[in-house]
C-alpha positions as CSV (number, residue, x, y, z in Angstrom):
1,X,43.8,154.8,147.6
2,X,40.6,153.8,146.3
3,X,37.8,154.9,148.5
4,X,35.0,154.8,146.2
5,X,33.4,153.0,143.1
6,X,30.3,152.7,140.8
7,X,28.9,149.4,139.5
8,X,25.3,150.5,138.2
9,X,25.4,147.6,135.6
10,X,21.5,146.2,135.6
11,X,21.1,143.1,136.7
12,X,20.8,141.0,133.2
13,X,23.3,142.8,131.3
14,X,25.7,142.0,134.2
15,X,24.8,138.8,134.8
16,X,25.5,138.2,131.1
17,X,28.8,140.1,131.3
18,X,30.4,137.6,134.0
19,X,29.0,134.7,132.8
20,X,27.5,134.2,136.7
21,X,24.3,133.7,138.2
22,X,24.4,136.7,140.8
23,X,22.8,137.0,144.2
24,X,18.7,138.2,144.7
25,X,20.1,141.0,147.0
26,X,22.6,142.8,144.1
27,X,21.6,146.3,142.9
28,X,22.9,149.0,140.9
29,X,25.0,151.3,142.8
30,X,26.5,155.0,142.1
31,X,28.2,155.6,145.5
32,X,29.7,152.6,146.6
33,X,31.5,153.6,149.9
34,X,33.3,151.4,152.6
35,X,30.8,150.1,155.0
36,X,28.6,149.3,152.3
37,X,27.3,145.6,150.8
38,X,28.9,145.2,146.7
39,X,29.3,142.5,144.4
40,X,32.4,140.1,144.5
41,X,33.6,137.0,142.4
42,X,35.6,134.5,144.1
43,X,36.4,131.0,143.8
44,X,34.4,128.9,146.0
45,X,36.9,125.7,147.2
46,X,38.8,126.0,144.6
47,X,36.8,124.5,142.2
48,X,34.7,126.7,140.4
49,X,33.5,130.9,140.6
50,X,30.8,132.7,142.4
51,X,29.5,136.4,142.2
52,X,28.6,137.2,146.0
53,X,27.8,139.8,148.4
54,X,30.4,141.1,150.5
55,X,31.0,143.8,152.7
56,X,33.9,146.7,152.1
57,X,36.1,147.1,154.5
58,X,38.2,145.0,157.5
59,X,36.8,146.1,160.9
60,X,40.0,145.2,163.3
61,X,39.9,146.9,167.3
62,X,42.3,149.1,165.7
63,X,41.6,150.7,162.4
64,X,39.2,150.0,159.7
65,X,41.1,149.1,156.3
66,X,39.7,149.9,153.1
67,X,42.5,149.3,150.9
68,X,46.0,147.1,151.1
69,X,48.7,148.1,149.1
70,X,49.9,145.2,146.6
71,X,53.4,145.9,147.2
72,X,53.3,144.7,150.8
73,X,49.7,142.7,150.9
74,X,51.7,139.5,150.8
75,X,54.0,140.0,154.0
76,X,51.9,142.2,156.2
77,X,50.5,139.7,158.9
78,X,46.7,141.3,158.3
79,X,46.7,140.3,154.7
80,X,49.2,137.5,154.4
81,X,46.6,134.8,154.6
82,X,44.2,136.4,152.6
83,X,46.8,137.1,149.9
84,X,47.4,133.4,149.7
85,X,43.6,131.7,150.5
86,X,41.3,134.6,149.4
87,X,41.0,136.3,146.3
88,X,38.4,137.9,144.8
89,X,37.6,140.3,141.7
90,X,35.0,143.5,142.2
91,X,33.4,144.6,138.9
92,X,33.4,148.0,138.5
93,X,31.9,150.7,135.7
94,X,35.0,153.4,137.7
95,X,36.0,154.6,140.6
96,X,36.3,158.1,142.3
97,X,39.4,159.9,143.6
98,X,39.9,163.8,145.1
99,X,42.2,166.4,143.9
100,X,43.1,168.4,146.6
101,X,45.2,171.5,145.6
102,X,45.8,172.7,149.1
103,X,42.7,174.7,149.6
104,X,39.8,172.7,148.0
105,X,39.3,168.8,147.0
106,X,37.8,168.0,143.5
107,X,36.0,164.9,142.9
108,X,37.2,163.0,139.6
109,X,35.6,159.9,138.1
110,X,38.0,157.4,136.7
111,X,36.8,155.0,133.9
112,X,38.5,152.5,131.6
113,X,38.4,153.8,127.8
114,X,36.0,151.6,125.8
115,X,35.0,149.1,128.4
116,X,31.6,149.0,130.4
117,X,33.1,147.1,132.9
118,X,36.8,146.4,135.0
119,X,37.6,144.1,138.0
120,X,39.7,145.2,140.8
121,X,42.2,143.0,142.7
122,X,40.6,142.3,145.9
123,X,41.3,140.4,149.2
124,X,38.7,138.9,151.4
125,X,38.0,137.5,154.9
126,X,35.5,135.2,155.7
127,X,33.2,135.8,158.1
128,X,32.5,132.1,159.5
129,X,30.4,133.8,162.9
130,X,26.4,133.2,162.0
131,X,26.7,132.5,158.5
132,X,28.2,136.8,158.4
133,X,29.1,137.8,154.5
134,X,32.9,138.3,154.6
135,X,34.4,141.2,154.0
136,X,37.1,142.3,151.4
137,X,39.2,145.5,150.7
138,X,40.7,146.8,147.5
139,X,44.3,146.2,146.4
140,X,46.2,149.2,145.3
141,X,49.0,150.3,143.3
142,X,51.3,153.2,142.4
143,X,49.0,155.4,140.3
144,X,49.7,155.9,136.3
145,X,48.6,158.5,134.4
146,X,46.3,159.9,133.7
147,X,45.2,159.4,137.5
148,X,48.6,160.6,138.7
149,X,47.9,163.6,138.5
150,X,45.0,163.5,140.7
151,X,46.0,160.9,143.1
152,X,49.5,159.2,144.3
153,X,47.6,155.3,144.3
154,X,44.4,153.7,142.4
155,X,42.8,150.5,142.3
156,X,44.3,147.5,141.0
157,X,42.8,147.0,137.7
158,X,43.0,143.2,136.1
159,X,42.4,142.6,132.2
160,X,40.1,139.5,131.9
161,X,41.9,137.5,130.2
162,X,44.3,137.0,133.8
163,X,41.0,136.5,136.1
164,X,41.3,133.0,136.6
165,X,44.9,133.3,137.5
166,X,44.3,136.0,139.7
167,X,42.2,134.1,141.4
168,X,43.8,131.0,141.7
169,X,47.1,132.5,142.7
170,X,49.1,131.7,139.8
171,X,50.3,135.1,138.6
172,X,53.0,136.9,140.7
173,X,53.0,140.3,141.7
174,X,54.9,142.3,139.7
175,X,52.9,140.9,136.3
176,X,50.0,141.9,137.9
177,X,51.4,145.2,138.7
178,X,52.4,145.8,134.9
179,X,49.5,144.3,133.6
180,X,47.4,147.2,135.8
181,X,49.6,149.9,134.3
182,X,48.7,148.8,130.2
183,X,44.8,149.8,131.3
184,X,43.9,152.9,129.6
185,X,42.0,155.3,131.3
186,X,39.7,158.5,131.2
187,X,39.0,160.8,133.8
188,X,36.4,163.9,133.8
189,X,35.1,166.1,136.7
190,X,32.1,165.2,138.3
191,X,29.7,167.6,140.9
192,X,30.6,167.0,144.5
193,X,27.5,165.3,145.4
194,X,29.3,162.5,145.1
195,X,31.0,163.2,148.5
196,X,27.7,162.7,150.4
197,X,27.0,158.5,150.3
198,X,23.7,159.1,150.7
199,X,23.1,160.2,147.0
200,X,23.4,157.3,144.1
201,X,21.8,158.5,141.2
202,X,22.8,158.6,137.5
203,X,24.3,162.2,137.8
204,X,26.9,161.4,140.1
205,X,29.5,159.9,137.3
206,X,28.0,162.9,134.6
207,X,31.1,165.0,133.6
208,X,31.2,168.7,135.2
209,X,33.3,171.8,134.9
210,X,34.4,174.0,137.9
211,X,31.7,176.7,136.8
212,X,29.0,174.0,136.3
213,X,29.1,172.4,139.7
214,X,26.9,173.3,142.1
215,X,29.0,174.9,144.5
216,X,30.1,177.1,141.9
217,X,26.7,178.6,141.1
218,X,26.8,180.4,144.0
219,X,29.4,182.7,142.4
């Protein structure tokens, strides 16, 4: 799964990145968490790209969905639509994921190897009550290493050279699958502050041994 992310680009150098004009309201962020407001980039009608606000996660009477796997996005009657109509990408510096060896979970952050920045596949849902900012959730897939050894899924990541037919629905699914597995990633340790959403500083993403976290100084 993929239940949290960084995007502390500033505002110019991302701006300048994605080659859009982003909204008043975007700010750096260390802890991005469902529930919380993060940067999106969808096409607008069809005819050209926005960077937006949006909210993460899909609020039904039942559950509240974070993620939707890619494998079945297109057939389950929650996403179908959104498969089809709504796209979006979410720039990203990483994301987090938990080890959990039975006894203790270990936070990990997850980065792509030479790149500031990498979009995930997302899915959105307008929100056409009051002029509401829609909501989205993250597309996974079957984890590669190195992340498979921390966690069974991860984000869907998409090279920028495929954005535009990501987001106009002209790449099928299993390219976009093996186009995810050819990213190259690092991982490193990181304290568990990050497990409080409350803190979003610098730190948080700053590579950590077992003995160096904070718990561990107790010992």
């Amino acid at each position: 799964m993929c239940g949290r992310y960084t995007l502390h680009a500033q505002k110019k150098q991302l701006a300048k990145s994605i080659a859009l004009t982003l909204p008043d309201d975007y700010e750096p962020d260390y802890n991005i968490s469902p529930g919380k407001n993060a940067l999106s980039i969808a096409s607008k009608d069809k005819n050209f790209v926005v960077a937006s606000i949006m909210n993460w996660g899909l609020r039904t009477p039942q559950n509240f969905h974070i993620n939707a796997r890619i494998e079945s996005a297109n057939t389950n009657p929650r996403f179908r639509e959104s498969w089809q109509e709504h796209r979006c990408l979410l720039p990203s510096n990483g994301f987090y994921e938990w080890y959990q060896d039975g006894v203790s979970k270990k936070p990990y952050y997850i980065y792509e190897q030479g790149e500031t920045l990498q979009f995930y596949a997302g899915i959105y849902f307008p929100n056409k009550e009051n002029n509401q900012i829609s909501s989205f959730v993250v597309l996974t897939t079957q984890a590669q290493a190195p992340v498979s050894r921390i966690h069974k899924r991860m984000p869907v990541i998409i090279r920028e050279d495929t954005h535009s037919s990501w987001l106009s629905g002209d790449i099928n699914k299993s390219d976009l699958q093996a186009i995810s597995r050819e990213i190259n990633l690092s991982t490193h340790t990181v304290s568990s502050r990050v497990n409080r959403v409350q803190n979003n500083d610098m730190s948080l993403i700053q590579a950590t041994s077992y003995l160096s976290d904070e718990q561990m100084m107790l010992f």
